[in-house]
PLY file of the C-alpha trace (Angstrom):
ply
format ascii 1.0
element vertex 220
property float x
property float y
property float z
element edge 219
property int vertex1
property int vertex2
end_header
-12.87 15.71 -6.89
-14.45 12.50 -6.19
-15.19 11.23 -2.68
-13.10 8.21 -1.95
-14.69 4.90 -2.95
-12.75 3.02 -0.30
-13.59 5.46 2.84
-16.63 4.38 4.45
-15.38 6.85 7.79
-18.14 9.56 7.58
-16.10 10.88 10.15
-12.66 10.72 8.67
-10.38 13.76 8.30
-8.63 13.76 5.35
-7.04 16.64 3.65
-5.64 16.24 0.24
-1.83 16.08 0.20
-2.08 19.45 -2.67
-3.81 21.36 -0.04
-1.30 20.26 2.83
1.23 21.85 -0.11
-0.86 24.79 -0.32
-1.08 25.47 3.49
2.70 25.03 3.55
3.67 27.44 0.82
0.84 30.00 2.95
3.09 29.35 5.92
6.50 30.58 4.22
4.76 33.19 2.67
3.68 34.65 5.78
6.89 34.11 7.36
8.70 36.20 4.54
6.29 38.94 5.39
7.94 39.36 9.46
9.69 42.39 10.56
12.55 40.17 10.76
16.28 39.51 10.09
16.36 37.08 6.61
18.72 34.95 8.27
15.93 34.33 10.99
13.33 33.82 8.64
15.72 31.44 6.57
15.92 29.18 10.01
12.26 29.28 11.02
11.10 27.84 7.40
13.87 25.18 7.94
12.24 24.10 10.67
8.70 24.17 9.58
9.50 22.42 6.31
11.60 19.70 8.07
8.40 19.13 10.49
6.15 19.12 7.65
7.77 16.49 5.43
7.86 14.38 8.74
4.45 14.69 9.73
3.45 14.10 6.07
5.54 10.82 5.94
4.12 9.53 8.75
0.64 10.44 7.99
1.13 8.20 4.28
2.82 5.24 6.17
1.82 2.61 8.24
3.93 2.71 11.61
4.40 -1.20 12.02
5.52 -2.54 8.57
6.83 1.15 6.94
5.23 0.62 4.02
2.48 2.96 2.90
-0.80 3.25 3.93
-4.61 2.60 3.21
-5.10 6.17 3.06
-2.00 6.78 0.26
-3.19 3.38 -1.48
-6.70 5.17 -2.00
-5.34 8.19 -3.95
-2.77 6.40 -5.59
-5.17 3.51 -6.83
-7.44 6.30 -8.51
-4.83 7.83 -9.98
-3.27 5.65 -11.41
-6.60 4.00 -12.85
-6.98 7.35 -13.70
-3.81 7.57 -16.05
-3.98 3.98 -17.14
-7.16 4.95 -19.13
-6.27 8.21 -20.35
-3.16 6.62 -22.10
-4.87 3.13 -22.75
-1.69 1.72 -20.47
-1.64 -1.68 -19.16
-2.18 -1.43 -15.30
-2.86 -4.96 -13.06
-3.41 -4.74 -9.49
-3.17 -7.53 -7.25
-4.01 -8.48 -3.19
-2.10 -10.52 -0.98
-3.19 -11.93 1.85
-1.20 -14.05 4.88
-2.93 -17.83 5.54
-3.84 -18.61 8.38
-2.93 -15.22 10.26
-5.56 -15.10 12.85
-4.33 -18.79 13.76
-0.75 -17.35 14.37
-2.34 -14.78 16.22
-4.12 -17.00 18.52
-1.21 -19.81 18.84
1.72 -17.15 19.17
0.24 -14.13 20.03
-0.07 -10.36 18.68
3.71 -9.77 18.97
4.40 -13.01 16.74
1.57 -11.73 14.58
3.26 -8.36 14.29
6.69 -10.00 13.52
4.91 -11.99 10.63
3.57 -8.67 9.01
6.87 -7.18 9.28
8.62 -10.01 7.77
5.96 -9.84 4.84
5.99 -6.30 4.54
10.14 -6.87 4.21
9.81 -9.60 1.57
7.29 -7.61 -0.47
9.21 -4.17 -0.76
11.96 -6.30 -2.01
10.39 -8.41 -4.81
9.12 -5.69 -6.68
10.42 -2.83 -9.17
10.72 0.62 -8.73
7.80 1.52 -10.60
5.31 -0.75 -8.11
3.39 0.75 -5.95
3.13 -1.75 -2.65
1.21 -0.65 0.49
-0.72 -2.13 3.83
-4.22 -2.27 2.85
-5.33 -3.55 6.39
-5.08 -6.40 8.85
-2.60 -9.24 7.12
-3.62 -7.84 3.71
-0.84 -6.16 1.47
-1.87 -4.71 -1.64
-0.02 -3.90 -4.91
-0.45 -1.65 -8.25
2.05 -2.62 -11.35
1.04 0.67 -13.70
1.80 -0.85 -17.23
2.17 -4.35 -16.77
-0.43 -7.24 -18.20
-1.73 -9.73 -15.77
0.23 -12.78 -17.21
3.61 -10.21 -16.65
2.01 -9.82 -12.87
1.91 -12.82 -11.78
5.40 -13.81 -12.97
6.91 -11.48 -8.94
3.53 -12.68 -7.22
4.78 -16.34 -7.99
7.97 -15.52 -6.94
6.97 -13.98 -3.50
4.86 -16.77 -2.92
7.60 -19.29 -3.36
9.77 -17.14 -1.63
7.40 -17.42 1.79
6.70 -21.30 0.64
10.52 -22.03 0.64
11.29 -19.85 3.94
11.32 -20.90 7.46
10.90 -18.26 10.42
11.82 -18.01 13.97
9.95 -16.30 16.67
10.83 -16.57 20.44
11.93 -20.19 19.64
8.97 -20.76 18.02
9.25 -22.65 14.40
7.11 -20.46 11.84
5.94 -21.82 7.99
4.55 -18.31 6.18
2.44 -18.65 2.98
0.18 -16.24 1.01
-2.84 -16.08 -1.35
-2.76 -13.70 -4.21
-5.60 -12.43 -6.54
-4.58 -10.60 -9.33
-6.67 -8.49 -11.80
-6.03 -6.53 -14.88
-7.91 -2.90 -16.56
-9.83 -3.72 -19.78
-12.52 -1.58 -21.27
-15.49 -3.29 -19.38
-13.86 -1.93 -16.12
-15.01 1.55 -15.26
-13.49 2.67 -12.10
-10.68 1.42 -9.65
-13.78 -0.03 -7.37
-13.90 -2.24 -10.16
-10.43 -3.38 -10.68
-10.22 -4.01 -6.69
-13.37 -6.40 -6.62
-12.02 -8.56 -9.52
-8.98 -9.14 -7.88
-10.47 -9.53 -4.40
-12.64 -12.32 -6.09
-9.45 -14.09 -7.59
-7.76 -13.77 -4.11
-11.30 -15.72 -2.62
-10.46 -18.36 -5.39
-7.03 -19.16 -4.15
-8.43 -19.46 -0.52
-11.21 -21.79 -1.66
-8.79 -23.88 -3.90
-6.09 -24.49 -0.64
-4.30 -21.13 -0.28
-0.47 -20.98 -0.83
-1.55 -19.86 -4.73
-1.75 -16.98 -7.44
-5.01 -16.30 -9.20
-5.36 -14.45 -11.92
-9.02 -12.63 -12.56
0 1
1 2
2 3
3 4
4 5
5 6
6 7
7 8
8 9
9 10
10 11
11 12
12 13
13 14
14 15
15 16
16 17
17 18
18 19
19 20
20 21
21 22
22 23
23 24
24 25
25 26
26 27
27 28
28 29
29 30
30 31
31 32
32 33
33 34
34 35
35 36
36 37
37 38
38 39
39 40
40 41
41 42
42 43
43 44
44 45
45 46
46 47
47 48
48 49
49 50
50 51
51 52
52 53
53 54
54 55
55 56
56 57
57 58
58 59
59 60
60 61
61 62
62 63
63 64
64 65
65 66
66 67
67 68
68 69
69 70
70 71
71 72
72 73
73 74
74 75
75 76
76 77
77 78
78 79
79 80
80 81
81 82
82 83
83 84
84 85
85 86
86 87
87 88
88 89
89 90
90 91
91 92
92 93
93 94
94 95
95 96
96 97
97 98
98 99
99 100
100 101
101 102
102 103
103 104
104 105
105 106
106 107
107 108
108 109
109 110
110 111
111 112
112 113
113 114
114 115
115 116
116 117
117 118
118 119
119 120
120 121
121 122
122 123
123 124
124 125
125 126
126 127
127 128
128 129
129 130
130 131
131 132
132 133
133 134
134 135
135 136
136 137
137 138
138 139
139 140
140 141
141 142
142 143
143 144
144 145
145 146
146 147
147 148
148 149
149 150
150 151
151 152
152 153
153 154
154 155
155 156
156 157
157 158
158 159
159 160
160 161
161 162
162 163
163 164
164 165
165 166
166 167
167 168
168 169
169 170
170 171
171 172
172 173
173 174
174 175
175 176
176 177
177 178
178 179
179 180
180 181
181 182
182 183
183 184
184 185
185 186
186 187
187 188
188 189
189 190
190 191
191 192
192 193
193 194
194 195
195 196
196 197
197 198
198 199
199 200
200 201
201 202
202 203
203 204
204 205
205 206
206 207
207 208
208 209
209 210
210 211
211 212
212 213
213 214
214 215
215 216
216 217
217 218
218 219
């Protein structure tokens, strides 16, 4: 399997989510294997599968906004690059990034700040379909895959989120808030070999939106 392009943690633990499956089924095997009434064993498993989905849930999500995480964005980016070229699918990928958030930061404060990324996170899991994959890369940056879907077909919901924040006003302890957001999208083709790849081209579209004035989409 190869090592995560994105983790630069030498130190970070992270087991695959297969293994976590494996260790899980181990568990219940070795459960079914006590000197035990079934009905006992039948109520212990409950319990350690009902832990284990939670502790997996949480350990894919980011706690402030809900959505998922870096870490779940890293396996699902390669594998969906992954499938995108086996089947020749269309597959555009696309950052977004708040304006101006270390200003509300330092004007409001870190609760304000949090608000904002919660309000984001909130207007981005509901402008997309069911097939788009939307996560918390890091900081005020959101990032989303769109497995077969063209870059001109991409930007058609990033324009819409954008005017969405554009055309929205926000309140926060009495405080008047305007919200806007730089996208860069970017699009598999041949030339691109891995989802490293596909990432930089759209992080260098989401630089030309902040050099041309923010509040824009830019396609890569």
């Amino acid at each position: 399997m190869q090592e995560n392009i994105f983790d630069n943690n030498e130190n970070n633990f992270n087991i695959p989510s297969d293994v976590l499956d494996e260790i899980q089924a181990n568990i219940e095997n070795i459960i079914q294997s006590f000197d035990i009434p079934d009905a006992n064993k039948t109520d212990v498993i409950k319990k350690i599968n009902f832990m284990y989905k939670q502790t997996k849930h949480i350990s894919l999500t980011d706690a402030l906004t809900g959505l998922y995480n870096r870490r779940y964005f890293e396996t699902s980016f390669e594998r969906e690059f992954s499938r995108a070229r086996r089947y020749a699918n269309d597959l555009s990928f696309a950052i977004i990034d708040i304006d101006f958030f270390k200003k509300i930061n330092d004007t409001y404060g870190h609760s304000c700040g949090d608000y904002v990324l919660k309000e984001v996170a909130y207007l981005i899991s509901n402008n997309f379909r069911i097939t788009d994959m939307f996560f918390r890369y890091g900081g005020e940056e959101f990032v989303v895959i769109l497995p077969e879907t063209t870059k001109e077909n991409a930007f058609i919901p990033m324009e819409r989120l954008r005017k969405a924040f554009e055309n929205s006003v926000y309140r926060f302890m009495g405080n008047e808030l305007k919200i806007t957001i730089s996208v860069g999208i970017s699009e598999l083709s041949n030339d691109i070999n891995s989802p490293l790849e596909l990432f930089d081209l759209a992080d260098k579209a989401l630089y030309r939106a902040k050099e041309n004035g923010r509040n824009q989409v830019c396609i890569n």
